[in-house]
Each structure stands twice: as C-alpha cells, then as structure tokens.
N, C-alpha and C positions, 0 to 999 in steps of 0.2 A: 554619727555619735560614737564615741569609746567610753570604756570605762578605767580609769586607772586603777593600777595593782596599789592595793593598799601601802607598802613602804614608800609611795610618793611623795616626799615630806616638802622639796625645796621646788618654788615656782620663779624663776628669773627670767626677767626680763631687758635686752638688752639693746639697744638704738644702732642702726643699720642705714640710716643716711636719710637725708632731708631732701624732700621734692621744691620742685621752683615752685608750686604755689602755698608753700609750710609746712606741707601736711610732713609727716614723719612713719617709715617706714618700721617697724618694729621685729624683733624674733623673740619670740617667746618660747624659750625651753622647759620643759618639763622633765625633771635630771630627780632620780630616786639617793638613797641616801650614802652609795658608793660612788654617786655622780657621773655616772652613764648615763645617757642619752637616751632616752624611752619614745622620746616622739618631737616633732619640728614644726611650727608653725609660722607662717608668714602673716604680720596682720598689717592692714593699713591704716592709720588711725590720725586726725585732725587733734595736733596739740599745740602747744606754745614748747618752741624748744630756751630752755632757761640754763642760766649758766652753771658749772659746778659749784656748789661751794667749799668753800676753804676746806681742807685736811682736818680731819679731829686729831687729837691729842688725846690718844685713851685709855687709862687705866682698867684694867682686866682681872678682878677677882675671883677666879671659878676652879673649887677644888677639881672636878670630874675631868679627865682628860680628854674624852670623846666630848663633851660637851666645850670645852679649852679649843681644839680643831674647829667647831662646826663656828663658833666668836671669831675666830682666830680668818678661817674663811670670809666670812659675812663683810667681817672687814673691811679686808683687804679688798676684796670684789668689790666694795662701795668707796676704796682712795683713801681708807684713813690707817690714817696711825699707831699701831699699838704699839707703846712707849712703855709702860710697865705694866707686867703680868703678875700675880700672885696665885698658890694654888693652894693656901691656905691660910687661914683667920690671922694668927702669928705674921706670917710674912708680908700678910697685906697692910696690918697694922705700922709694920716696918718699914714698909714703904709710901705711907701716907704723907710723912715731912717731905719726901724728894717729889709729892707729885708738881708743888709748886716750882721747886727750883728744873720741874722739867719742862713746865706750860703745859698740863694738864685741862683740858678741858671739859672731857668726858669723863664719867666712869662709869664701867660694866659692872655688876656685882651680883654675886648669886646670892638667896637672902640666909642659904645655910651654910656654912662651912668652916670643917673641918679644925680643931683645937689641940695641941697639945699640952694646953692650962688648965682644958675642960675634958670629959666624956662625952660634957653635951655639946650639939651644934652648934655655935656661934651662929649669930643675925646679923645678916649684911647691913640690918638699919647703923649698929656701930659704927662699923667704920665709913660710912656714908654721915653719921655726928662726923668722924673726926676731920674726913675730908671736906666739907664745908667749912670748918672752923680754917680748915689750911688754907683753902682755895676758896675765896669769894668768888661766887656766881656759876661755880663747876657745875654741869648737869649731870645728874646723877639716873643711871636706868639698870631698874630692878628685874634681873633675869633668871627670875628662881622658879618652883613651882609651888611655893607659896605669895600668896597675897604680899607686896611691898610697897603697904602704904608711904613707906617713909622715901619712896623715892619722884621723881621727877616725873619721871615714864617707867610705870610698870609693865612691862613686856611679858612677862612671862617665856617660859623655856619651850614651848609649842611653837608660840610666837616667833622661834628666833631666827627661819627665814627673814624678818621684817627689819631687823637689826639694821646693819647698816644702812639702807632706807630712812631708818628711824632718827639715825644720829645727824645722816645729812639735812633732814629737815625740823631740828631740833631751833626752835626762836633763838 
C-alpha cells in the first residue's frame, strides 16, 4: 500500500494490448499536476474492447489559462477536437454564430466569466441559451465551480480529469 502526495489531481488510464482470450491489458498512470510520473502500474483486467467513437467538435469557453491547458489537455488525450476557444464572455458570445457553420458538437463552458460590458461575471447558462438556439442538439458541459444547472453534464472543475472521457461517451 502507498499513499499519494496530495498535488495528485490527474488519474489516466491507458490500453496496452489485447490478449487471445479478450481480456485487455491496461497501464494506469498516476501523473501529479506538472505531469511527471509518480508511480506505474500493470493491471489485467476482463473487458469488452469497444470501438472509438467519432471526434467531438468542441467549443471551449474558459477565461483562466491554467484551467484553458488542463481542457485543452483532456482533449486532446481523448481525440477530440477543439475547434473554437473563447477566454472571455464577449468573445464567446462572438463566436457562437460560427459554432454552426463549423460543426460544433460540444461545448465546454465555465459558468463564470469574465466581461468587459459588465464588472460582474457573466453565466455560462447565456451563452449555452444562445448556442442551443444556433446549434440544435449541441451538448453542452458545465465546467465551473458553481453549480450548472443549465447544462447537459455538469462536470464541474475538480472533475476535469473526467472531461474527455465524458464527451466520448456523451448519447
């Protein structure tokens, strides 16, 4: 038994080859939040190996740039796509017509940020209104550290090792 150093934030896991009788070989890393390697595990584990599915299409609204990285990560390590980024309320707004004409499927959205119309935060529920009115059927996940009733999947920012994971098995 170990104990992990509390900065441990991100747990991935990643597929290592398939035995003749199914089973599937796995490595589970366990990588702190500069993504060095802390420790290696071999596990062997009975699954159904299932196929990828398709590439998301993701719009990305997250003022914080350390928090922009760690999305931006998640991602990518899961095969999808980020197609338009916003790092504030204003430019996400701006970018909400083009999510259609880009095949937007997803959208990320932090539920505070950042205005220069306002002093106050901006709510990601807005432009998750306006981008549903653009894009019929777009799924929408709320990646704030407030509550985000208004979205699909609320994730939350603790959560956001889960991210890409999340959007691949999104209905």
């Amino acid at each position: 038994m170990y104990t992990l150093p509390v900065d441990v934030i991100f747990f991935c896991i990643h597929l290592v080859g398939v035995c003749k009788d199914g089973s599937v070989f796995l490595t589970q890393k366990i990588i702190n939040d500069s993504i060095t390697l802390i420790n290696y595990h071999i596990l062997h584990i009975n699954m159904e190996v299932k196929e990828m599915p398709e590439r998301a299409r993701v719009f990305v609204a997250e003022d914080n740039s350390e928090w922009q990285k760690i999305i931006r990560r998640q991602l990518t390590r899961a095969g999808h796509d980020i197609v338009l980024e916003a790092s504030s309320f204003d430019e996400a707004m701006e970018m909400v017509e083009l999510a259609q004409k880009e095949g937007i499927n997803v959208a990320v959205l932090d539920g505070s940020l950042d205005s220069s119309q306002s002093s106050m935060r901006c709510d990601g529920r807005i432009i998750a209104e306006a981008l549903r009115k653009q894009v019929p059927g777009i799924k929408i996940i709320g990646l704030s550290g407030f509550i985000a009733k208004w979205a699909d999947v609320d994730l939350g920012k603790m959560d956001a090792y889960m991210l890409g994971e999340t959007i691949t098995n999104l209905p």
